[in-house]
C-alpha positions in Angstrom: 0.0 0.0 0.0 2.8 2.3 0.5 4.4 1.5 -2.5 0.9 2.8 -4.4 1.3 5.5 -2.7 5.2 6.8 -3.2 4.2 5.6 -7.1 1.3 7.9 -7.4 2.5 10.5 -5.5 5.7 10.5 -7.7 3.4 10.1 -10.4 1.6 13.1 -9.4 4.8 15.5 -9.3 5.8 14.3 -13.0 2.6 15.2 -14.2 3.0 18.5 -12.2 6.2 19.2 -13.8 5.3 18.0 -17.5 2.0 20.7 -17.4 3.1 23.6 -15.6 4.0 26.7 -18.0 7.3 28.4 -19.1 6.8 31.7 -19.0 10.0 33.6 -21.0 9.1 37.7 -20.1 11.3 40.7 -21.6 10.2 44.6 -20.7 12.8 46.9 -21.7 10.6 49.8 -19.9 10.3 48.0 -16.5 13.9 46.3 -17.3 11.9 43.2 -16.6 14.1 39.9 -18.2 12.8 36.8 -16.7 12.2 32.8 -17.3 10.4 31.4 -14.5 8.2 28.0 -14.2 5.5 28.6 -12.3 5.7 27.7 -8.2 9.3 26.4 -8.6 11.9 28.6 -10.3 12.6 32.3 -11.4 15.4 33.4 -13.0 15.9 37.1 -13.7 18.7 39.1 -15.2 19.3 42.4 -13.3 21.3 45.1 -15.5 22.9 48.3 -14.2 25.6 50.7 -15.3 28.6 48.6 -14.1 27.0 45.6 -13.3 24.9 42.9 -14.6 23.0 40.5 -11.9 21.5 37.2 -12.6 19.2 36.1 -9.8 17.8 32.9 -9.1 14.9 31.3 -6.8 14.1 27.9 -6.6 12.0 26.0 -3.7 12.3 29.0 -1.8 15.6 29.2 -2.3 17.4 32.4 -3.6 21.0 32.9 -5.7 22.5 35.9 -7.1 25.3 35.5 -9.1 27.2 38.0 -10.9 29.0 36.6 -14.1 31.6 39.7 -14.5 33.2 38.7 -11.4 32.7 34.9 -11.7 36.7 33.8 -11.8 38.3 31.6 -13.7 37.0 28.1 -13.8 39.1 24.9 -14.3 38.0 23.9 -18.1 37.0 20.0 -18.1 38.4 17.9 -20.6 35.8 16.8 -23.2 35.5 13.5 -24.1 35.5 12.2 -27.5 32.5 11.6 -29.8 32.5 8.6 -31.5 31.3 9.0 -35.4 28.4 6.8 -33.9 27.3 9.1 -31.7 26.9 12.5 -33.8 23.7 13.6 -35.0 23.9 15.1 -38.1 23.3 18.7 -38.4 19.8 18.9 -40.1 18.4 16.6 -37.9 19.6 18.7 -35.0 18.4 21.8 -36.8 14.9 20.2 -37.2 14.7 18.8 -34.1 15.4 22.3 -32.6 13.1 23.7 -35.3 9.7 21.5 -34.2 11.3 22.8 -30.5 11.2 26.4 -31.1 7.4 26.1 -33.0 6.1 24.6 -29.4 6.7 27.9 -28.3 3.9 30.5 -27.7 4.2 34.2 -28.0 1.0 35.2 -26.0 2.1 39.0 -26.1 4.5 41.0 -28.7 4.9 45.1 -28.4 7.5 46.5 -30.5 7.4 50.5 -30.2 10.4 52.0 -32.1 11.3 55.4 -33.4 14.2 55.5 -36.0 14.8 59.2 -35.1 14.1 60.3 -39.0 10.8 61.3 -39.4 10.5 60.2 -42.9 11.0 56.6 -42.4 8.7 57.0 -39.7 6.6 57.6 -41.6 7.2 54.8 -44.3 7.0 52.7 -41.6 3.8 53.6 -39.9 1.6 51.8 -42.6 3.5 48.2 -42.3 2.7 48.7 -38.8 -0.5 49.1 -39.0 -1.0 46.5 -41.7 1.1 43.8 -39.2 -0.6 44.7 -35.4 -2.9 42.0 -34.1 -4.5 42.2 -30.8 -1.6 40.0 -29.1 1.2 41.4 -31.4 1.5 45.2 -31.8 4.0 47.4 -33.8 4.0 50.6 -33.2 5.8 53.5 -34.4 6.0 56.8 -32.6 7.7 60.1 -33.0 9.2 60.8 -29.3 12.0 59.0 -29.6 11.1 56.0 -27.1 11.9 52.4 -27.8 10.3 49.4 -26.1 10.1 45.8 -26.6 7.7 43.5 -24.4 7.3 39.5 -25.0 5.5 37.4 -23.3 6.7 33.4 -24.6 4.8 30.7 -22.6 5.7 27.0 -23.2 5.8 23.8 -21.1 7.7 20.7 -20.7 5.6 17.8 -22.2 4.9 20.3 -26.1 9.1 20.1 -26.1 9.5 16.8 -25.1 6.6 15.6 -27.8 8.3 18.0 -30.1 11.3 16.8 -29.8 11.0 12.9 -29.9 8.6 13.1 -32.9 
């Protein structure tokens, strides 16, 4: 009986883990650059003038790390790859292909100004002709530039993805 119940509490926690969303965020306006699974792990890149922060949480846990000042590492030796064990190059690149297409952008904002009024204005029409509700391009004449993305994705579309 206890067995049952390690196996479907185990069960339970793979299930968890296959189903629960990826969420990749960027906001240049809020500087806002984070991946984070929901209930389990956040990791967001701090940036500043002389520094740049990468700061982790997992199971209540927290990390910061800052990769200008990590020192040197020992390098590990690599092992050899036998002939047998290479995957050729365009199956890796449609593997990672039907990868990437699991991906969804739920939110896209791309406001630019190109600081030259007339290709503003060329522009303004293709970015009216491209804006959907969930992916807008604006163009604006104030001399602001922001990006938002909102990418969601979860364990078992890449895994499915990928074995396919």
């Amino acid at each position: 009986m206890i067995i049952y119940s390690i196996l479907i509490v185990l069960a339970a926690a793979f299930t968890f883990l296959l189903l629960t969303p990826i969420v990749i965020e960027f906001d240049s306006e809020q500087n806002l650059y984070e991946v984070r699974v929901a209930g389990i792990v956040r990791m967001r890149i701090v940036f500043g003038e002389q520094f740049i922060l990468i700061k982790m949480r997992a199971f209540g846990f927290e990390k910061t790390l800052n990769p200008l000042q990590l020192g040197s590492r020992k390098i590990r030796k690599e092992k050899q790859i036998n002939k047998t064990d290479r995957i050729s190059f365009q199956k890796a690149m449609h593997k990672g292909m039907a990868v990437i297409r699991t991906f969804d952008v739920r939110y896209l904002l791309i406001n630019i100004d190109t600081d030259d009024y007339a290709m503003n204005g060329l522009l303004y029409p293709f970015a009216v002709l491209v804006s959907k509700p969930n992916r807008q391009f604006q163009i604006n004449f104030q001399g602001r530039v922001e990006v938002k993305v909102k990418i969601v994705n979860n364990l078992s579309r890449m895994f499915l993805a990928f074995i396919r």
